[in-house]
C-alpha angles and dihedrals in degrees: 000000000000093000100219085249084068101043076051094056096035106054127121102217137024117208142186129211140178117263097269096058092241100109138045112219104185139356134220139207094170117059093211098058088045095059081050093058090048093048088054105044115128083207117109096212128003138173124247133205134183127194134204147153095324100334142086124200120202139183142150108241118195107211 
């Protein structure tokens, strides 16, 4: 069984949306620069979703 820290470190693609989960806002292929972006956002809150081999992971994150 896939534990959800590996389907984090894993995944394929990193991507931001807006808070309502409608539209995707920018898309990732490093996690680092994706934390960046995340550590930069002028959002107060966002979706994220990563993708991987068969699987998505989502969550809202309040920065």
């Amino acid at each position: 069984m896939t534990s959800a820290s590996d389907k984090v470190n894993n995944a394929d693609t990193f991507e931001i949306w807006d808070a309502d989960g409608l539209a995707c806002l920018q898309v990732f292929d490093n996690k680092e620069t994706f934390i960046g972006a995340l550590a930069s956002s002028s959002s107060q809150t966002v979706v994220i979703k990563l993708r991987g081999d068969g699987y998505t992971l989502t969550g809202h994150i309040d920065l």
